[in-house]
N, C-alpha and C positions, 0 to 999 in steps of 0.2 A: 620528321625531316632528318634526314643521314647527313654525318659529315665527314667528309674526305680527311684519311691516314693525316695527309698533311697536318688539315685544320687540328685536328685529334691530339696529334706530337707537339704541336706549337701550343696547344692549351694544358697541354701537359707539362714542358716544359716551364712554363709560365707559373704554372702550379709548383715545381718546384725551387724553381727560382725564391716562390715567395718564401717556402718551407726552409729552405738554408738562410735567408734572412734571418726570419725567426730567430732560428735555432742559434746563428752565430751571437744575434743580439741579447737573447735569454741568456747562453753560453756565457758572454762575455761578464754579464751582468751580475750573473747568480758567482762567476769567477771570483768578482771584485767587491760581493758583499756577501761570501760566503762567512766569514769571520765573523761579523754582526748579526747574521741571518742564526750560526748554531750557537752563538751567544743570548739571544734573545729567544729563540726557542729551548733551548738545553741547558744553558746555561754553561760558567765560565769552567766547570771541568770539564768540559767534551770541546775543547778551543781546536785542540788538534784535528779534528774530525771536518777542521773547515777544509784542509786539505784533500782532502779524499772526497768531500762533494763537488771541489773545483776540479776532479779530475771525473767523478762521476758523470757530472751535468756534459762534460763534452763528448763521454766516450759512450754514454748512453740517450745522448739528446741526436744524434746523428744515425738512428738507428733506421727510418725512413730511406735514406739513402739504397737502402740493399733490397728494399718492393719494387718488384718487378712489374711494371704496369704495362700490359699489351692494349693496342686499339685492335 
């Protein structure tokens, strides 16, 4: 069974919708427990390093954004 451009873009869309969800909530989360997260992994000399994963996780969690999906 085929389904019409339309139906196609709107479950596409849907699809992405959910994926910026995601990604904002992950983003947000991995942002505000980056500090604890390379403290408990790495331990307290790499504390600096929680910055750059707070910037990592959004500049590279968003990368979905730029696929090109044709119906």
């Amino acid at each position: 069974m085929a389904i019409s451009k339309r139906e196609c873009y709107n479950n596409l869309q849907q699809l992405y919708d959910l994926m910026v969800a995601i990604s904002i909530f992950i983003g947000l989360t991995v942002t505000f427990l980056s500090k604890p997260i390379i403290i408990n992994l790495l331990g307290t000399e790499y504390t600096s390093a929680a910055a750059i994963l707070s910037c990592h996780i959004f500049i590279f969690g968003q990368e979905f954004l730029f696929f090109n999906v044709d119906c």
